[in-house]
Every structure is written in structure tokens, then in C-alpha cells.
PAZAPA-4460 file (N, C-alpha, C; in steps of 0.05 Angstrom, whole numbers, plus 32768, in hexadecimal, padded with zeros to 4 digits):
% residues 157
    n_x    n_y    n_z   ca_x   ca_y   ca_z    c_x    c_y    c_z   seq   type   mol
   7D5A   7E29   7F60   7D64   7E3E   7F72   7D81   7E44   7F6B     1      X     A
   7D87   7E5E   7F64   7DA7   7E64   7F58   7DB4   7E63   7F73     2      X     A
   7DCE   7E59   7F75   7DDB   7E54   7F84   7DEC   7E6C   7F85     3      X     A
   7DF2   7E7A   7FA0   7E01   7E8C   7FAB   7E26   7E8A   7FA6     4      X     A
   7E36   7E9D   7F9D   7E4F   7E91   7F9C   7E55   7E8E   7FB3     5      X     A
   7E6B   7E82   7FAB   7E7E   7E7B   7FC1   7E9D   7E87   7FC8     6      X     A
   7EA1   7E8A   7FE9   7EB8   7E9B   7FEA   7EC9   7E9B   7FCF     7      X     A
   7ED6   7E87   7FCC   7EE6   7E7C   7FBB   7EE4   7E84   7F97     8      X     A
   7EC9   7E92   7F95   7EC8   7E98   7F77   7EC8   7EB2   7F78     9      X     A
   7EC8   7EBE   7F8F   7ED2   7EDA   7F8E   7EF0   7EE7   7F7F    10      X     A
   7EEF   7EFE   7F79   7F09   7F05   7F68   7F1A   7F05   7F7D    11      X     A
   7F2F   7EFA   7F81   7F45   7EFF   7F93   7F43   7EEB   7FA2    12      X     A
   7F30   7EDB   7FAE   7F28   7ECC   7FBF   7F39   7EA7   7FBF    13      X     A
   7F52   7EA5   7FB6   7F63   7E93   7FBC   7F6A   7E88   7FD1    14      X     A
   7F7A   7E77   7FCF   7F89   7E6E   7FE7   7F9D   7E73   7FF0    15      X     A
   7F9E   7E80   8004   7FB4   7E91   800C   7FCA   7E7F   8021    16      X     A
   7FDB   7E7C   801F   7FF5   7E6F   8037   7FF9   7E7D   804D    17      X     A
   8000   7E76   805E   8000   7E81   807E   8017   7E98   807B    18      X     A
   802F   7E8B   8063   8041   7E9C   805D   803C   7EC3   8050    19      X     A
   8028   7EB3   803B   8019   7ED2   8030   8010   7EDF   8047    20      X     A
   7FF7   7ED2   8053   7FEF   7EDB   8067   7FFF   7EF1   8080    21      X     A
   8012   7EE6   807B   801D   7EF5   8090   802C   7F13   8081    22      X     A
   8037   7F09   8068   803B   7F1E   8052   8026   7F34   805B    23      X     A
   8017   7F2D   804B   7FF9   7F3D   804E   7FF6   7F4F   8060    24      X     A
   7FEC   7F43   807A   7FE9   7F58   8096   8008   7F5D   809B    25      X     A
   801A   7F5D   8094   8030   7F76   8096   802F   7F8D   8089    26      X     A
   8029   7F87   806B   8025   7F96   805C   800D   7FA9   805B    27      X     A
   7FF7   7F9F   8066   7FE2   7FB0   8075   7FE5   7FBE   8088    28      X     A
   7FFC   7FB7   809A   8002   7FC5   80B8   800C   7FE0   80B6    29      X     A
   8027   7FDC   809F   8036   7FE3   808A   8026   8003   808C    30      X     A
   801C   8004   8073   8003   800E   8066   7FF1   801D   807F    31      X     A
   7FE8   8014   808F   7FD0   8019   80A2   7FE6   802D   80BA    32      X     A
   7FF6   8026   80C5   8003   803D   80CF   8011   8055   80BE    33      X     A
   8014   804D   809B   8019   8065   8092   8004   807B   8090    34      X     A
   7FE8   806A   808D   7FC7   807E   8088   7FCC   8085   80A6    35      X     A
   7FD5   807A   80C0   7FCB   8087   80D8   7FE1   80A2   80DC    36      X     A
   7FF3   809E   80D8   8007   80BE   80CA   8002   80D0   80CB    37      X     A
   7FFB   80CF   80AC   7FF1   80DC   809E   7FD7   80EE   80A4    38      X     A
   7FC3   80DC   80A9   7FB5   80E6   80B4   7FAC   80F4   80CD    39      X     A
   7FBB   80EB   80E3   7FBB   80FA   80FB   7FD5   8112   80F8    40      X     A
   7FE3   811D   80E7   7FF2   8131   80DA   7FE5   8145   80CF    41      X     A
   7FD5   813B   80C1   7FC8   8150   80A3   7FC1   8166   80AD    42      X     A
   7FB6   816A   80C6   7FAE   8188   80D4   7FC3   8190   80D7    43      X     A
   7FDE   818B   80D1   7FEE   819F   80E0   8000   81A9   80CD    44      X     A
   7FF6   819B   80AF   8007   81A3   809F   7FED   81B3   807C    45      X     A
   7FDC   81BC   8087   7FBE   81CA   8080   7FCD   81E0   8073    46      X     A
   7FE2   81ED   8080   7FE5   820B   8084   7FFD   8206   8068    47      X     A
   8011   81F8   8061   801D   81F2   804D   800D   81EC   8032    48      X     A
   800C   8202   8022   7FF8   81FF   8009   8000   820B   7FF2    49      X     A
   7FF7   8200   7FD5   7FF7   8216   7FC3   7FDB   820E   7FB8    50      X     A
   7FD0   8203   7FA9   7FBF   8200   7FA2   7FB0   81EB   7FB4    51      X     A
   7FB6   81D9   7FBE   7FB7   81C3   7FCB   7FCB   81C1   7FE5    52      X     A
   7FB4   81BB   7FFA   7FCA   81BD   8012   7FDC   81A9   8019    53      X     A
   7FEF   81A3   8025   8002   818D   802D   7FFB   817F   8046    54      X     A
   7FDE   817E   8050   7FCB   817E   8064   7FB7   8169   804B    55      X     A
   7FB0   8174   8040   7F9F   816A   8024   7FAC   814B   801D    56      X     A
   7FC5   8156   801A   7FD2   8139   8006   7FDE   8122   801D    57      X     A
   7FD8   812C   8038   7FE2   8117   804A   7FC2   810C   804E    58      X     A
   7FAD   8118   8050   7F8D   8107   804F   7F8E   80F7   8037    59      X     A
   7F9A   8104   8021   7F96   80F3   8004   7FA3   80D1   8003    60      X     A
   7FBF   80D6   8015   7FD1   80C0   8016   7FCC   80AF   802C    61      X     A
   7FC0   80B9   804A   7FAE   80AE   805A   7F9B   809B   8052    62      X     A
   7F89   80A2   8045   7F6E   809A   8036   7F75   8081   8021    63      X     A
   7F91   808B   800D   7F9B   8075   7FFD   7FAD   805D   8004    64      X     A
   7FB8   8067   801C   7FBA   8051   802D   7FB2   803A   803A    65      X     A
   7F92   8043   8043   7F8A   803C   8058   7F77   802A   8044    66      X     A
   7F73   802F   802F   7F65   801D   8018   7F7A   800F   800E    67      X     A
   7F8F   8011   8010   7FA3   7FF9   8005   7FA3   7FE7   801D    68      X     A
   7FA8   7FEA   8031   7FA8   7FD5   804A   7F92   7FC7   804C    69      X     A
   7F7D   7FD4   8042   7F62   7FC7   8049   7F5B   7FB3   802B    70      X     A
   7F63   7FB6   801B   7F67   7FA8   7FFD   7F77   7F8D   7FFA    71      X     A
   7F95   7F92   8003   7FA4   7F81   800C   7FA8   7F63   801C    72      X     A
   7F93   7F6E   8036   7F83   7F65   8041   7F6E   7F4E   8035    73      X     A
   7F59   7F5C   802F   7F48   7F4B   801F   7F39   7F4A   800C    74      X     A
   7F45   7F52   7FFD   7F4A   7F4F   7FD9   7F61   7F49   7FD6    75      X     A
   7F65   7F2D   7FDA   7F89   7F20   7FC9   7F8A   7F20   7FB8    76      X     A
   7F94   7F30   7F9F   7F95   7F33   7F88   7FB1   7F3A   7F86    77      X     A
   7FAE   7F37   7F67   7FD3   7F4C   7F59   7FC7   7F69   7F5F    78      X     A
   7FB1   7F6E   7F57   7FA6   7F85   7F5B   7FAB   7F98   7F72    79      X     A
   7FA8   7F87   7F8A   7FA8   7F96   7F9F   7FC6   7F97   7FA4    80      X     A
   7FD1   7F81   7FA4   7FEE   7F87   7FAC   7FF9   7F93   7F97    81      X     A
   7FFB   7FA1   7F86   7FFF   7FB2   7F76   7FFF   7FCE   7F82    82      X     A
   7FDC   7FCE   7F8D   7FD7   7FEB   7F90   7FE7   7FEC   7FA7    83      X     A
   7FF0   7FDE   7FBB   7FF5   7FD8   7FD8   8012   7FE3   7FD3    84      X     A
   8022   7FDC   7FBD   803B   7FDE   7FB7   803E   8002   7FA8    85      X     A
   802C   8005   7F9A   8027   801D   7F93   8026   8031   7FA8    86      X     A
   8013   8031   7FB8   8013   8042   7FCB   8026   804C   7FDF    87      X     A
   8032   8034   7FE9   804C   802F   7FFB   8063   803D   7FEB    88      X     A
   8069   8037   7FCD   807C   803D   7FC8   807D   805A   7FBA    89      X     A
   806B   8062   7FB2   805F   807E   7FB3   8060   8090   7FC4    90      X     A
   8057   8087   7FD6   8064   8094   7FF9   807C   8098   8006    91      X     A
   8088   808B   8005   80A0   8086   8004   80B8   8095   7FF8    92      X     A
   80B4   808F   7FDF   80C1   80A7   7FCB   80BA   80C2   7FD0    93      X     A
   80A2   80CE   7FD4   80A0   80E7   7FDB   80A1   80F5   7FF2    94      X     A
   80A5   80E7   8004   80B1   80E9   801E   80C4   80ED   8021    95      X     A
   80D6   80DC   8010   80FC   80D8   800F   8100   80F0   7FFB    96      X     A
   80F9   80FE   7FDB   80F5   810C   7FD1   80F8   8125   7FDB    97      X     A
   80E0   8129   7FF0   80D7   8147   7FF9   80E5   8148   8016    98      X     A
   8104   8132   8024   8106   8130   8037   8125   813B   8029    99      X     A
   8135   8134   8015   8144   8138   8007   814F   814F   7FF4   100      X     A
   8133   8156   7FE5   813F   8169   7FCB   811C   817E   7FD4   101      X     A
   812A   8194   7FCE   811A   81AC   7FD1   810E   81B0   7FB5   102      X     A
   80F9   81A9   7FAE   80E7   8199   7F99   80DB   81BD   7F8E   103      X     A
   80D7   81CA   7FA9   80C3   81DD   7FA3   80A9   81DF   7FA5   104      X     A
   80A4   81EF   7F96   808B   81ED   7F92   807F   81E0   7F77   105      X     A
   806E   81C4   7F6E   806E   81BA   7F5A   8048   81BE   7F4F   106      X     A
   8042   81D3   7F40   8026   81CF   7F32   8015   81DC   7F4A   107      X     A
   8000   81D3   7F4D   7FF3   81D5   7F68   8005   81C7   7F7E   108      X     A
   8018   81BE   7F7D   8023   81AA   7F98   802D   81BD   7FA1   109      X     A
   802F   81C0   7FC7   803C   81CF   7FD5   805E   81C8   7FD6   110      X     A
   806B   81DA   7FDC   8089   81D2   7FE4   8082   81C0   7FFF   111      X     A
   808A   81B0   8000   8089   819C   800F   80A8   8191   8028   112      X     A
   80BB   81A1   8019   80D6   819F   8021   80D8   8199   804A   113      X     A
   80D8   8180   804C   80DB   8184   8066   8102   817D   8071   114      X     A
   8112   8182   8071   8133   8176   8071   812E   8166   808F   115      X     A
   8121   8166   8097   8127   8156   80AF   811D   8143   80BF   116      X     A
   811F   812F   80CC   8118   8113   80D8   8108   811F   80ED   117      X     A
   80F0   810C   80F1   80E3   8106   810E   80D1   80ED   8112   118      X     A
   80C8   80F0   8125   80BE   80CA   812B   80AC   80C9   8111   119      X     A
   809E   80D5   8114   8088   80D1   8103   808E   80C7   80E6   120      X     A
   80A4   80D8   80DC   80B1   80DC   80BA   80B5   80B7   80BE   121      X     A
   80D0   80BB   80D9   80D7   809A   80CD   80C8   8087   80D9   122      X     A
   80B6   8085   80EB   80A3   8074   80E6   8093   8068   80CC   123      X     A
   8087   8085   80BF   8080   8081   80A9   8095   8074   8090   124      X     A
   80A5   807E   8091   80BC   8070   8082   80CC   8055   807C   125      X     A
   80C8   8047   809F   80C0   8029   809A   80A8   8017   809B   126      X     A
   808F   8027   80A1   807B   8023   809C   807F   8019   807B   127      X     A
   807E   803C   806D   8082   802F   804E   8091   8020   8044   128      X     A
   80A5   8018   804F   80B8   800A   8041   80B1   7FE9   8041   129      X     A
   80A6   7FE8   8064   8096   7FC9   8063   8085   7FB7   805A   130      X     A
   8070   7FD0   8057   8064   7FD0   803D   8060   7FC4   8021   131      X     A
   807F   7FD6   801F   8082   7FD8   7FF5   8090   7FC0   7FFB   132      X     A
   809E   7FB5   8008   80B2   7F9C   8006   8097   7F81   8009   133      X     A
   8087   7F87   801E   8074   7F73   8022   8066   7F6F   8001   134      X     A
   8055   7F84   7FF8   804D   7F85   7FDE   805D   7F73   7FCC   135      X     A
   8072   7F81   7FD4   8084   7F76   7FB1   8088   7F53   7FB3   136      X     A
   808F   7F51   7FD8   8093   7F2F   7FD4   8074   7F22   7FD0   137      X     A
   805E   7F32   7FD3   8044   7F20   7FCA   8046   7F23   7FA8   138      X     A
   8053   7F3A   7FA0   804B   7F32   7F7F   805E   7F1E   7F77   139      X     A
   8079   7F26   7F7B   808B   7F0C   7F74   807E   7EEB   7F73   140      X     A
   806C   7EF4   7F8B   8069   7ECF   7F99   804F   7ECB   7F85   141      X     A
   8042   7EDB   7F7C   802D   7EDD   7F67   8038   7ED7   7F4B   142      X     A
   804C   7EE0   7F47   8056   7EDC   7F2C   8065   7EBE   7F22   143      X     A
   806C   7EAE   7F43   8073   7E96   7F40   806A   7E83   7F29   144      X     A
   804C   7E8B   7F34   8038   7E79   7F26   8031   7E60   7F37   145      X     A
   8022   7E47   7F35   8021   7E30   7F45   8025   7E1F   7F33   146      X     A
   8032   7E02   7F2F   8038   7DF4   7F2B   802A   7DDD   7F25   147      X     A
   8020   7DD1   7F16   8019   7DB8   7F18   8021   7DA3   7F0F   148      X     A
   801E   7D8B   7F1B   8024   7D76   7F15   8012   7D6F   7F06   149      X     A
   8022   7D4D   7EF4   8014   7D42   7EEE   7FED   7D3A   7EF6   150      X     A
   7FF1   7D2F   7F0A   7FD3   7D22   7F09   7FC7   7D3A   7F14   151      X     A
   7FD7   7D5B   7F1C   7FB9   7D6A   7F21   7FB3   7D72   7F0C   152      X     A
   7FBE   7D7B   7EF4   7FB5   7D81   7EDA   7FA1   7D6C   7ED2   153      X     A
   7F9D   7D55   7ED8   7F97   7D3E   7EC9   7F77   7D44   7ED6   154      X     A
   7F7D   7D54   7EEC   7F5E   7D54   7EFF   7F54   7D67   7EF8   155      X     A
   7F6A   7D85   7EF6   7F5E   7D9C   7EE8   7F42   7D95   7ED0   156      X     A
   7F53   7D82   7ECD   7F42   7D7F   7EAB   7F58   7D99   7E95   157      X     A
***
């Protein structure tokens, strides 16, 4: 009878520290109120378009959000905190970008130019930022590596 895997031989499926852990669901929280934004916005910004509405790209960044929090979560990988960090910091920049410099109109992208603050903007704004910082201290703490001693190598084989 073939034996079923186990949590543990899943891709991502490590051992995680109470410390990550808590990384993690910030960084999901992070993330998950930027998709809730976004998404409860997008109707009201439908009517901003050139090829593509600015209604459109707040569902797009909603949606890519809301799959990074949920990844982050549970798929522990470089992978996910990558994409987790990607997204966040992606967001972020184009928010601060199109909050800053009158960009225009870019390709199909709508002018997007908004010059001014409201709850929502900076909500979202430390949303992303909690995020990309949470991300980045899971990759760092990924890149550590783990350590072994003598006799666990000796057990590794």
C-alpha cells in the first residue's frame, strides 16, 4: 500500500518559528487590506480609462494581492515571499508614482494622477509598506541559511 505524503514533504511545508509566524500573518494582513481597497474602490474609479480602466487595474491589484496574502500564508516558500514582496512593493511605488508625478497617460494605462491624500490612499500605503518590509525580513531570514553542528550533520548522514 503506497503511503500518502506527509505535511512535511510538501513544497514549502517547513518549520516555521513563532517569530516567522508572526512575520507572515502581518504580512498577509499587510496585503489583505490592500486587496480589500482596492477592491471595494474599483467601481468608482471604472470611468478613468484609456484602453484599460483604472477601475480594471485596482481589481487586477486586488486579486494580486489577495493571492499573495493567501500564499504567504500557506505556501512558506522564497517563492511566495518573493511574490508577497513583489506585490506590496509594486503597489506601493505606483501609488507614490501616480500620487507624485503626472505620469499621463502611459500605452493603454489611464492617467492615473491623483495629487492628493485620503484615508483610503494612506491606509493602503501602510498597508503596503508592512507588507514589503514583512516580506523582505522573511527573505533575509531565509537567506540566513540554518546551521549545523557537528553531531547533526553526523545524523543528516
Amino acid at each position: 500500500m503506497p503511503s500518502r505524503p506527509s505535511l512535511r514533504s510538501l513544497p514549502g511545508a517547513g518549520t516555521t518559528t513563532p517569530a516567522q509566524a508572526v512575520l507572515r500573518v502581518l504580512a498577509a494582513a499587510g496585503l489583505a487590506v490592500n486587496a480589500e481597497v482596492h477592491a471595494r474602490l474599483a467601481d468608482k474609479y471604472d470611468s478613468v480609462t484609456e484602453s484599460i480602466s483604472q477601475g480594471t487595474l485596482f481589481r487586477l491589484e486586488a486579486a494580486l494581492a489577495a493571492l499573495a496574502a493567501l500564499l504567504v500564508l500557506v505556501w512558506r516558500s522564497r517563492l511566495a515571499d518573493l511574490f508577497a514582496l513583489a506585490v506590496s512593493l509594486g503597489g506601493l511605488a505606483l501609488l507614490l508614482v501616480y500620487r507624485y508625478i503626472d505620469v499621463g497617460v502611459l500605452g493603454p494605462f489611464p492617467d492615473m494622477y491623483e495629487p492628493l491624500w485620503f484615508t483610503d490612499k494612506t491606509v493602503t500605503v501602510i498597508a503596503q509598506a508592512v507588507s514589503a518590509l514583512m516580506a523582505l525580513i522573511l527573505l533575509a531570514w531565509r537567506g540566513r541559511g540554518v546551521r549545523r553542528g557537528p553531531r547533526e550533520s553526523w545524523e543528516r548522514g
